[in-house]
VOGU-3710 file (C-alpha; in Angstrom, 3 decimals, decimal comma):
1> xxxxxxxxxx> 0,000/0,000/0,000  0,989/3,553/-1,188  1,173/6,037/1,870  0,070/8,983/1,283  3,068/10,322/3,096  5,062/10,128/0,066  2,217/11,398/-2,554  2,787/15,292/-2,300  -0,866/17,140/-3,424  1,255/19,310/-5,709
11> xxxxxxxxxx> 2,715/16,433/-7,553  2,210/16,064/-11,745  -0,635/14,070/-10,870  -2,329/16,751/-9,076  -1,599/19,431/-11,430  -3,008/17,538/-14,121  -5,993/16,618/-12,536  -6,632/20,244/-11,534  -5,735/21,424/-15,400  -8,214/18,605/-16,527
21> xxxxxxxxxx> -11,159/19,099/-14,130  -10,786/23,324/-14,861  -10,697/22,579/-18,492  -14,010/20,408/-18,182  -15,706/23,122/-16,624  -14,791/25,991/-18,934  -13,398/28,061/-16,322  -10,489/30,785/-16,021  -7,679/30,890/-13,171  -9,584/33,796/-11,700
31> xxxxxxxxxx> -13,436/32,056/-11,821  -11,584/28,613/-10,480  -9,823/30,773/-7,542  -12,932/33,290/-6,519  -15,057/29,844/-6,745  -12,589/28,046/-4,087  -11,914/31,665/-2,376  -8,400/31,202/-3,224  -5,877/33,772/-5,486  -6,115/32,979/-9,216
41> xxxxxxxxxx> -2,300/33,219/-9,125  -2,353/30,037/-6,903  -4,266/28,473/-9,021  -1,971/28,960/-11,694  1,062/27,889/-9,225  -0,699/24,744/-8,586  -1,493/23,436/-12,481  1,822/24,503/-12,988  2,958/22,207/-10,338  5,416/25,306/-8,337
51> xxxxxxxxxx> 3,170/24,889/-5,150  1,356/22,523/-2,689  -1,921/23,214/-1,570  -2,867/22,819/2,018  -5,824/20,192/2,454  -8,331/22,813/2,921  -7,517/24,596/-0,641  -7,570/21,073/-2,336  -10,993/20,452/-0,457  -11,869/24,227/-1,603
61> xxxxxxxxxx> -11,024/23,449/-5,174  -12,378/20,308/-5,511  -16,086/21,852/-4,404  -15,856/24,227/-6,661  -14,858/22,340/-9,547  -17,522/19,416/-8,444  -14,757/16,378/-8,166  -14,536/14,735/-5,435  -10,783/15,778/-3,079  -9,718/12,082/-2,779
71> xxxxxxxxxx> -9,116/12,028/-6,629  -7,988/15,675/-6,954  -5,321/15,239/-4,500  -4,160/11,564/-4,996  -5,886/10,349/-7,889  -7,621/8,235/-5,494  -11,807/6,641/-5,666  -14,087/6,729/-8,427  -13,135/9,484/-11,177  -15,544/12,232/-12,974
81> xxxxxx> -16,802/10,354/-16,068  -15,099/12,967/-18,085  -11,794/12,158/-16,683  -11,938/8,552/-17,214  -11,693/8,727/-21,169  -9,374/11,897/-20,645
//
């Protein structure tokens, strides 16, 4: 079993995940970060993989982008349809 320990959030897999899921819903760094009350810069920090986000952003951004934060952050449970031919 993979610990979660060694899966940083801000890792390719989150970054891609969070480019994917903002793509699907058609919306800017600045709609994604007023929807998760977060700065659009961060957002744009975090798809580019420069930062980690603490669990209550990730849980923030996966609300507003209606995924659940288990896959967001570690790619982890059942993914968006969308995402699963993506």
């Amino acid at each position: 079993m993979i610990s979660r320990m060694n899966t940083p959030l801000a890792s390719e897999g989150f970054a891609v995940r969070l480019k994917l899921a903002r793509a699907h819903r058609a919306l800017t760094y600045r709609a994604l970060g007023e929807g998760a009350g977060i700065s659009h810069t961060a957002v744009q920090h975090l798809e580019a993989g420069a930062s980690s986000p603490s669990l209550t952003n990730c849980e923030r951004l996966a609300a507003a982008l209606g995924v659940r934060a288990s896959w967001l952050a570690f790619g982890e449970g059942r993914a968006p349809a969308w995402a699963a031919s993506g």
